[in-house]
C-alpha positions in Angstrom: -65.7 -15.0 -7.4 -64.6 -13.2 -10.6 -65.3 -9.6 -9.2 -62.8 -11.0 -6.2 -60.1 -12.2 -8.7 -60.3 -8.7 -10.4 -59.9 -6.9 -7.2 -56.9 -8.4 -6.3 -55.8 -8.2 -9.3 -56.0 -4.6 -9.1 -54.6 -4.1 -5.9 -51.5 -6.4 -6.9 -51.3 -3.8 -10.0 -51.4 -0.9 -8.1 -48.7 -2.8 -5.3 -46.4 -3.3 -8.4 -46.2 0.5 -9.1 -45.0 1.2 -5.4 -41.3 2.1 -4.6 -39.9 -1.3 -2.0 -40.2 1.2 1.3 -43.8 2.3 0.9 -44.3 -1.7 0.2 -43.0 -2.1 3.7 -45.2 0.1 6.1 -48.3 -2.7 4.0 -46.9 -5.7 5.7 -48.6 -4.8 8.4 -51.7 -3.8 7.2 -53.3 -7.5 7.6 -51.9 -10.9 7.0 -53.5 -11.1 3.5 -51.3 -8.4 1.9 -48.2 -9.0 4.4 -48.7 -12.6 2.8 -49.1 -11.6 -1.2 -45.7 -8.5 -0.6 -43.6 -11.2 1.1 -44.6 -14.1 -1.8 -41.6 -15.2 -3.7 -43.8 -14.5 -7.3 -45.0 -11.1 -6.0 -41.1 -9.8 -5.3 -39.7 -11.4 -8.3 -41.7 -9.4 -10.9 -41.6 -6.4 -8.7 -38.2 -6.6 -9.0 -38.1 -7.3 -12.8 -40.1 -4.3 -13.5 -38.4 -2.1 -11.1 -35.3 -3.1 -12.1 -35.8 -2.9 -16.0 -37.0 1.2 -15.8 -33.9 1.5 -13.3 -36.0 2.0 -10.8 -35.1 2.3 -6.4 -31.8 1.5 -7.9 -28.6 3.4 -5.8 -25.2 3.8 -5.5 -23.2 2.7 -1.7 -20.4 4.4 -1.6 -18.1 4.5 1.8 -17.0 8.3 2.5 -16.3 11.0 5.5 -19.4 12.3 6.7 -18.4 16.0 5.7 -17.5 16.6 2.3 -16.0 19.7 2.7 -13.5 18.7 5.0 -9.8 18.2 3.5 -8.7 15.0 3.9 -5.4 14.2 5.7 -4.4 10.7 4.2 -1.8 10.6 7.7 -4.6 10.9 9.8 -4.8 7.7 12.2 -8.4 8.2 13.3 -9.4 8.8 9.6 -10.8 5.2 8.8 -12.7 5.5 12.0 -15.0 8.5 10.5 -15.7 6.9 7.2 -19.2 5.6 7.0 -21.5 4.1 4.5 -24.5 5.6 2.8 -26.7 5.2 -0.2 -26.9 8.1 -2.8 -29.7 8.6 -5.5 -28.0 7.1 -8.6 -29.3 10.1 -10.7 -29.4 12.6 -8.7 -26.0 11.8 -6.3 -27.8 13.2 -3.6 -27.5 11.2 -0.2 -30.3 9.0 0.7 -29.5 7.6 4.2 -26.5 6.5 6.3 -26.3 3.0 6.6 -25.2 1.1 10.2 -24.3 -2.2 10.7 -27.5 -4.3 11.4 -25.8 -6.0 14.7 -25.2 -2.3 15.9 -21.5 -2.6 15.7 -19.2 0.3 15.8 -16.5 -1.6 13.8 -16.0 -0.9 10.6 -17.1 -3.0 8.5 -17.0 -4.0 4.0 -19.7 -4.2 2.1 -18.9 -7.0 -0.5 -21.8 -7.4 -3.0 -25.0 -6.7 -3.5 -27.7 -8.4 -5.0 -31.6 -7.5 -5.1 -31.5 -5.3 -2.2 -29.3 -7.7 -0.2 -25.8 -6.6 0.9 -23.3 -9.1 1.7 -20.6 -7.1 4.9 -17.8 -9.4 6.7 -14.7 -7.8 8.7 -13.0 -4.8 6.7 -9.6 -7.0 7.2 -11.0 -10.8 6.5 -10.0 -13.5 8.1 -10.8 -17.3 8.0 -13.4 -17.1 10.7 -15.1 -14.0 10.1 -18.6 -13.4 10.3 -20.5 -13.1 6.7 -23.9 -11.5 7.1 -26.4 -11.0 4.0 -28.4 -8.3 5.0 -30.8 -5.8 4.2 -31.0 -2.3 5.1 -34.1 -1.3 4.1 -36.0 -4.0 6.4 -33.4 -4.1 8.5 -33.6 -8.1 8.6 -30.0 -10.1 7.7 -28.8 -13.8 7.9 -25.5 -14.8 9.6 -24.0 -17.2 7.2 -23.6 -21.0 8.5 -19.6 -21.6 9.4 -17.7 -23.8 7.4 -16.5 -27.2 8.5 -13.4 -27.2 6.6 -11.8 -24.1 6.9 -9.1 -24.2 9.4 -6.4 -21.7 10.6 -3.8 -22.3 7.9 -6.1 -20.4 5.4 -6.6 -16.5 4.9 -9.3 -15.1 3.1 -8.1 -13.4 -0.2 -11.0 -12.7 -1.5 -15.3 -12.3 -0.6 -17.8 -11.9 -3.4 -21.5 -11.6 -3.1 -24.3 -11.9 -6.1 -27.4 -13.3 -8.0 -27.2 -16.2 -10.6 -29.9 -16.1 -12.7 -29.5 -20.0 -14.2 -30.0 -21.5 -10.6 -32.3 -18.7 -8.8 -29.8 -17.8 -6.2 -27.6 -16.0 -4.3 -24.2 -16.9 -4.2 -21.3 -15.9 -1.9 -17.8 -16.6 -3.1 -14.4 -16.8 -1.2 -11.3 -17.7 -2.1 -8.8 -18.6 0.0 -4.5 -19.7 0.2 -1.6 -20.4 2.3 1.4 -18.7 2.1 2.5 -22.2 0.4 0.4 -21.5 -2.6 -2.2 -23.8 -1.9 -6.0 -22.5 -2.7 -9.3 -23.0 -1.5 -12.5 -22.1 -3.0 -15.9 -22.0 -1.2 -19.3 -21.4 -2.8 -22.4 -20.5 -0.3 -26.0 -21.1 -1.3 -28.3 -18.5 0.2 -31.0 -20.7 -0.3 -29.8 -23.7 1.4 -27.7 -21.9 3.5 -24.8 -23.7 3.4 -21.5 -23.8 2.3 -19.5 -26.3 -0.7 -16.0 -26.6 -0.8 -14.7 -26.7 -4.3 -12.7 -29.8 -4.6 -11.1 -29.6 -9.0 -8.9 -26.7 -8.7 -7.3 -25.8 -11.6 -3.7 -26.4 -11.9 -2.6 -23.1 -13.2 -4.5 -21.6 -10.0 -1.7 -24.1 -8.3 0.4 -21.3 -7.6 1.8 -18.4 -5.7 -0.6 -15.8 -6.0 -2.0 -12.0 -5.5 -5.2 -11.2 -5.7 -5.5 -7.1 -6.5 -10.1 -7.1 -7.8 -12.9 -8.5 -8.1 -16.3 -8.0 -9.2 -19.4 -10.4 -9.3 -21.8 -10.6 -12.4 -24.4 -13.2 -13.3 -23.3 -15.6 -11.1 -19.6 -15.7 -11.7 -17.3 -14.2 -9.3 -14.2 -12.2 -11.0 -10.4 -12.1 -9.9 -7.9 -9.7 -10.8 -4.5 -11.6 -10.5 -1.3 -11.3 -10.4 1.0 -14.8 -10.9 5.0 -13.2 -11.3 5.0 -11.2 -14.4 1.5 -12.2 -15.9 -1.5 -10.4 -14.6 -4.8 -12.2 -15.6 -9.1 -12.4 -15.0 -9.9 -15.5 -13.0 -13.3 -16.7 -13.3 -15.5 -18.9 -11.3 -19.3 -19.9 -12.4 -20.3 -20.3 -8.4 -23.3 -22.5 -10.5 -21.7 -24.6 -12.9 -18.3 -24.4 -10.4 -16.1 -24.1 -13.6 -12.9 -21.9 -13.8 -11.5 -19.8 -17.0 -8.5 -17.7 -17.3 -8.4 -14.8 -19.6 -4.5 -13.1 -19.5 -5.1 -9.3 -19.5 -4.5 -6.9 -22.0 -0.4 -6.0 -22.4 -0.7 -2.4 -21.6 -2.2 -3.5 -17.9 1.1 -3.9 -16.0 0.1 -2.7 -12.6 -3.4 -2.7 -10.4 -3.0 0.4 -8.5 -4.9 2.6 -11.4 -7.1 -0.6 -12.2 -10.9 -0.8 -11.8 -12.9 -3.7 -12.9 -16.6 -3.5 -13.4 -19.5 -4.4 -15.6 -20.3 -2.3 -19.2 -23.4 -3.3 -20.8 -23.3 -6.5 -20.0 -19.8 -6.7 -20.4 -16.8 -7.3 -17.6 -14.7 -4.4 -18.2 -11.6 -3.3 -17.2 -10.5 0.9 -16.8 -7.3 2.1 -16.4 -6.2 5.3 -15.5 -2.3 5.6 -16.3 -1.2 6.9 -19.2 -1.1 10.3 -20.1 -3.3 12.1 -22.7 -1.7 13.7 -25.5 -4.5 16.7 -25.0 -3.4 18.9 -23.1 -5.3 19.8 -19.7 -7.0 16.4 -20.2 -6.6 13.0 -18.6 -7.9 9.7 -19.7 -8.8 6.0 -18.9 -8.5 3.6 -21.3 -11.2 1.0 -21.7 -11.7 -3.0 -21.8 -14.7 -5.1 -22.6 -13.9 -8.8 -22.5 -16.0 -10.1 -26.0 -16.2 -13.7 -26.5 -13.0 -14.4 -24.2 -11.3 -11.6 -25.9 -10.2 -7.9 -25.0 -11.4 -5.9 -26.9 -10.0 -2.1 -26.4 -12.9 1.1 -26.9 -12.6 4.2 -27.2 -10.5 6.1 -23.8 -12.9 8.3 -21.7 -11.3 11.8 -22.4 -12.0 14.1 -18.9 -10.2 17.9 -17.5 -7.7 16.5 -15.5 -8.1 19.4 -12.5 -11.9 18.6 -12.3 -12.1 14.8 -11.9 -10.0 12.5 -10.5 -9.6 8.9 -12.2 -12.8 6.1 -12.4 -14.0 4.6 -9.8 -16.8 2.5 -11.8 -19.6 1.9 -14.4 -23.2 3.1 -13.3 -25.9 1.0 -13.9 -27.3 2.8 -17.0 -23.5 2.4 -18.2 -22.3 5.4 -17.3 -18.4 6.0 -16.1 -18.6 7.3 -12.4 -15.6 9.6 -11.1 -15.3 11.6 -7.7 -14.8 15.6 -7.8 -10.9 16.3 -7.1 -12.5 18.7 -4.3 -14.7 16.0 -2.5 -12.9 13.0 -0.4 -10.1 11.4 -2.0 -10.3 8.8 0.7 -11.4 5.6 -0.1 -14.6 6.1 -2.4 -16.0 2.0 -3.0 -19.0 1.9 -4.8 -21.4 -0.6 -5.7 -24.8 -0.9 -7.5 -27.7 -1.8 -5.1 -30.9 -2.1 -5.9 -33.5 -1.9 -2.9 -36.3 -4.7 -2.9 
């Protein structure tokens, strides 16, 4: 009985130090190890180690499929080529192309990711479109239940997908208004799958509204904003369902050169706008929100012919920024980490 115990705990040792797709072709080996890779213990602390050495961890990024070409940003059939991939986060190499799972030719947003799973809708949302939590690598997704409550006099601002590690699951977030100003906030539990209409909506949410980005970090879903002159964080805990408003640093007038993003376990905010006083050199100044306070650091300093603004934070807290000659179409990037 012991020298059993031992060998499985070996082989659940040796499992631990294997990469998510070589875990895959074990499945089916026999139903004893399909049983212990597909256990809810076995993939949380493979995922804990993996994810603390930074491990199976890349970068999705949406891009033309030759990047040598020279982009015409006039080209009609130019969305139509774009196609998303995943790219070695330390290596920037591509890794594979990624299709949508119901073999769809549309294209499709990718809208958070969390633990391997991708959360993709319409490119354009709407009040009815399909939400599908997916993932690649197994090629197994979940169409989202449809909500009850939603009816046509809403549009779909805003979709955000990710983990929250005080109630163990994956939450989906979108927000939703009429052209009245009135809002509507929904909160899907992977786990239950099912959606919950938030009902206390804060007054100072009351109103007419833009919504610019948005990001998704333990648990709480992130709203750039814009309310008349004021531009302002909204944030949601999509587990305790409570709101906070945090007005945005003066010299943030504008969300075109905006990026929001997370910095050592920090919501950040990057913009690139104003001039450097080096000369040859750009920069983007740099947020971290520190106990509901902005607090500015140090610009990143870059040659301003080589690079051409941020475009986010990698995961080892790292500022990532395209090559001015690669695509300047449309590059949206995410952190995924494949489990």
């Amino acid at each position: 009985m012991t020298f059993t115990l031992r060998k499985k705990e070996i082989l659940i040792d040796i499992l631990l130090r294997l990469p998510a797709k070589s875990l895959i072709r074990f499945l089916s080996t026999c139903k004893s190890w399909s049983d212990l890779i597909g256990s809810s213990s076995f993939v949380s602390t493979h995922l804990n180690k993996n994810v603390t050495k930074h491990a199976h961890v890349y970068l999705l990024c949406l891009h033309h499929p030759n990047f040598e070409c020279v982009i015409d940003p006039d080209d009609p059939y130019l969305e139509e080529e774009l196609q998303w991939s995943l790219f070695s986060n330390v290596t920037f190499e591509k890794c594979s192309k990624l299709s949508h799972p119901l073999g769809s030719t549309k294209h499709y947003g990718i809208y958070g990711s969390s633990n391997g799973l991708l959360c993709i809708s319409d490119e354009i949302l709407n009040f009815d479109s399909p939400i599908h939590i997916w993932n690649p690598l197994v090629g197994r997704y979940r169409t989202t239940s449809m909500s009850t409550n939603i009816n046509t006099k809403f549009s779909i601002v805003s979709l955000q997908f990710g983990f929250h590690p005080g109630v163990n699951d994956c939450k989906a977030v979108r927000v939703m208004r009429t052209n009245k100003g009135a809002v509507a906030i929904e909160v899907y539990s992977l786990r239950t799958d099912s959606w919950k209409m938030i009902e206390a909506i804060p007054p100072w949410l009351k109103c007419t509204w833009k919504h610019h980005k948005g990001t998704f970090f333990n648990g709480v879903a992130y709203n750039f904003i814009e309310k008349g002159p004021i531009f302002s964080v909204m944030s949601f805990d999509s587990g305790s369902e409570e709101f906070e408003e945090f007005i945005a640093p003066d010299a943030i007038f504008r969300p075109m050169e905006l990026c929001m993003d997370v910095y050592k376990e920090q919501l950040c905010l990057l913009l690139d706008f104003y001039p450097c006083e080096e000369e040859d050199m750009d920069k983007v100044d740099f947020w971290v929100l520190q106990e509901n306070r902005w607090k500015q650091l140090c610009p990143f300093v870059y040659p301003s012919d080589y690079y051409d603004g941020a475009i986010g934070i990698s995961i080892d807290n790292k500022l990532l920024m395209p090559k001015r000659d690669d695509i300047r179409g449309q590059p949206d990037l995410h952190l995924c980490v494949t489990q």
